[in-house]
N, C-alpha and C positions, 0 to 999 in steps of 0.2 A: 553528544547524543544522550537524550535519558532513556533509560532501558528499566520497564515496571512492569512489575508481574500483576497480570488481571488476575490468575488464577494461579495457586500457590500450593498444592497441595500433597506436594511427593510423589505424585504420578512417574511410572519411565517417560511418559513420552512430553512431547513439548511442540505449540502449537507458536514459533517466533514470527511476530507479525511488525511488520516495518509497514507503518501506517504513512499516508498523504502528508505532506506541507500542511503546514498550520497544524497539525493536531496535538491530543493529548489523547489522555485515557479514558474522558468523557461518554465519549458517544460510542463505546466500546464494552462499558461496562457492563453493561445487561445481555450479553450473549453467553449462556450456559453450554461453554463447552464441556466435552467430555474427558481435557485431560488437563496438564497443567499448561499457562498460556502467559507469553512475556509480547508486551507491546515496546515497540522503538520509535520513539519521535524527537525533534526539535534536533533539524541537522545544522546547528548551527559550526559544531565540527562532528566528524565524524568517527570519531572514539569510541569503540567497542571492546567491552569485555565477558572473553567467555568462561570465568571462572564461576561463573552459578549455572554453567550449562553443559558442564565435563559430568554430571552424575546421573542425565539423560540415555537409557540407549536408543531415545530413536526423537528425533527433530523434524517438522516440517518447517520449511521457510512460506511466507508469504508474502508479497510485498502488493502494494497498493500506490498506485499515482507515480510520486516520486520517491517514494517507498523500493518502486522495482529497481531505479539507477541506484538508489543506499545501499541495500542489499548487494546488487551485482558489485559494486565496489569494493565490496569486504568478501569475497571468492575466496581467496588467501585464507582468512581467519574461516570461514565457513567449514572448508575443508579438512578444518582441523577436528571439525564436530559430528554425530550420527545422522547426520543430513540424511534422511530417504527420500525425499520429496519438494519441489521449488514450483510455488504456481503464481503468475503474475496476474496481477486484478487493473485492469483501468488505465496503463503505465507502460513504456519500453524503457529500454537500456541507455534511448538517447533523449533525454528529455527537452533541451533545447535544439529543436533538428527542423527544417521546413517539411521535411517530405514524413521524419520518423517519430517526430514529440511534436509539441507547443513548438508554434514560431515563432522565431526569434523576437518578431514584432510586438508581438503579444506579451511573450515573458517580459521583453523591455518594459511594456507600457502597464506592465502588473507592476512588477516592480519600482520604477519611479512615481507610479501614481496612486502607490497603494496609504491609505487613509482607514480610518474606523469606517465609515461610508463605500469606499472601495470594498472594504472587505467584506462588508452583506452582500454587495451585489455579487464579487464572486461566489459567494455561499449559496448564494442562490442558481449563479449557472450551476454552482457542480450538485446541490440537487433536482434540478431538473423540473422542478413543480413547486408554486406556492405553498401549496401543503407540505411537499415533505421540507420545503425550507422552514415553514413553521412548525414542524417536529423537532427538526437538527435545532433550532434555536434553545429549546429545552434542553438541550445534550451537549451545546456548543460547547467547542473548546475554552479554557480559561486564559487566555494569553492575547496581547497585547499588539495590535498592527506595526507599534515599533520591533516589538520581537520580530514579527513574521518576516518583517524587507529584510532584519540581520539576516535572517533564515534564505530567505529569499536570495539573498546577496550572498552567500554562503555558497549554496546550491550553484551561483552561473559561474562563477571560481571554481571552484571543484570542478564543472563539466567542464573546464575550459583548459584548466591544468591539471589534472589527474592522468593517471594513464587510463586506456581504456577499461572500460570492463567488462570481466569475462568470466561471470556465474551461466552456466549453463541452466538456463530454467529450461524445467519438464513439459507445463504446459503453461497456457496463458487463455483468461479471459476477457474478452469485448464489451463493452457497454456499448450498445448500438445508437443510444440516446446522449452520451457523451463529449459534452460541451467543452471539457479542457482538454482533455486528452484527443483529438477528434481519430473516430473511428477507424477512415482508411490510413491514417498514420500508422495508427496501432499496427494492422494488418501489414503494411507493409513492410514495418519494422521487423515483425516474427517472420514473416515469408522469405527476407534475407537468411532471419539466423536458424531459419528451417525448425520452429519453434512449433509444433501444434497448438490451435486457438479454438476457442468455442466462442462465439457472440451469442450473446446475452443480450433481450431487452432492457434494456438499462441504462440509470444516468451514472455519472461520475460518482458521487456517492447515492449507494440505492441503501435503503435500509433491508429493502425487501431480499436484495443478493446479497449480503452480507447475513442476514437469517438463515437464507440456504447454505451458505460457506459455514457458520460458524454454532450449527445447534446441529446435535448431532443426532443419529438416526438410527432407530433400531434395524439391523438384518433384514428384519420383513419390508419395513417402510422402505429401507435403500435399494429395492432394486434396479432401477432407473435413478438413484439422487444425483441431482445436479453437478457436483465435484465429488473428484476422489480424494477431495480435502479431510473431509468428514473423517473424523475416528468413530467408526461404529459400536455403538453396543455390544 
C-alpha cells in the first residue's frame, strides 16, 4: 500500500483517506481541506504504517469503494490510533458478495478482461456521465491496467483469505446513481451491520460529493452541511 500525504502541514488533526481500486493521488489533489490529509491507495499488499500518525490527536478515517473493505481490515492497527470518526463513501465491508458488494460475476469478468480499453470503459461507469468522464480524464490516475489486475487480483485473495473484517464504521454514504457498487447492495450491507446511511444522488466517483466531503466550511455555512466529515472553521 502507498500511503501520501495530500496535505502536509503540522495540523493535530488528520483527514486518512483509503481511496478506490485503481487510484493514486491525482484526482485528489485539488481539494483544499482544512487540516493535514494522508491518501492510501495501490492494495497490491496491504502494509500499513502508522509511524507518521502517532503525533496526530484526532484522525478521521475515510474509505471509498474498496477503500471501505482496506480500511475495515486494518481495525487492529486503526485502534491503535485518535480515531474519532469512520465514514464509508460508495463501498461495504464485503466487496465481492452477490447480495452485499460487486458480484462475483462481474469482479470476475473485470478482472480477466481488464485491458487499457477495459479500463475507460470502467472509468466511465464509475463516473456516471460523459462529461464527468472527461474531466476524471484530466485527473486520471497514472498507473498501468497491468498494475490494476495485480491490484485487482490482490483484492479477491485477501477477500477470500483474510479474516473477516471488523472496523466498526460511524456512518455511511450512497451513491444512488452508482454503477459498481450497486445501491441496494450497499443498503443492505449496512442494514445488517446496523450502520447508519445517507443516499446521496450520485455516481461511483462524483466529483461533486467529494467537494462536499472534502472543502471545508465555515460555522455559518455548515449548518445543514452534507457530512459530519468536514472540519470546520
Amino acid at each position: 500500500m502507498k500511503q501520501t500525504f495530500l496535505i502536509h502541514q503540522n495540523s493535530p488533526r488528520l483527514l486518512l483517506f483509503f481511496a478506490g481500486w485503481g487510484m493514486d493521488e491525482r484526482p485528489f489533489r485539488h481539494y483544499p481541506l482544512g487540516c493535514d490529509w494522508m491518501i492510501c491507495y495501490d492494495y497490491r499488499t496491504l502494509d500499513f504504517s502508522v509511524e507518521e500518525l502517532k503525533a496526530y490527536s484526532e484522525i478521521r478515517v475515510a474509505g471509498w469503494s474498496m477503500g471501505v473493505w482496506v480500511a475495515s481490515q486494518l481495525a487492529t492497527t486503526l485502534a491503535t490510533l485518535p480515531v474519532t470518526y469512520r465514514i464509508a463513501i460508495n463501498g461495504t465491508t464485503y466487496p465481492v458478495d452477490e447480495q452485499r458488494g460487486i458480484s462475483p460475476a462481474i469482479f470476475e469478468g473485470t478482472l480477466h478482461g481488464l485491458d487499457e480499453a477495459n479500463l475507460q470503459k470502467f472509468q466511465r461507469r464509475m463516473c456516471g456521465s460523459a462529461n464527468a468522464f472527461k474531466r476524471f480524464q484530466e485527473i486520471v490516475p497514472q498507473r498501468s491496467a497491468a498494475e490494476l489486475k495485480e491490484e485487482l487480483f490482490a483484492i479477491q485473495e485477501g477477500y477470500r483469505t483474510l479474516p473477516r473484517a471488523t472496523l466498526r464504521w460511524d456512518s455511511a454514504i450512497i451513491g444512488t446513481s452508482d454503477a459498481i457498487f450497486p445501491p441496494a447492495n450497499q443498503q443492505q450491507a449496512w442494514d445488517e451491520q446496523q450502520t447508519t446511511f445517507r443516499q446521496i444522488k450520485a455516481a461511483h466517483y462524483s466529483e461533486e460529493l467529494f467537494t462536499n466531503l472534502f472543502t471545508p466550511l465555515s460555522s455559518e455555512e455548515a449548518s445543514d452541511g452534507l457530512l459530519p466529515l468536514l472540519y470546520h472553521a
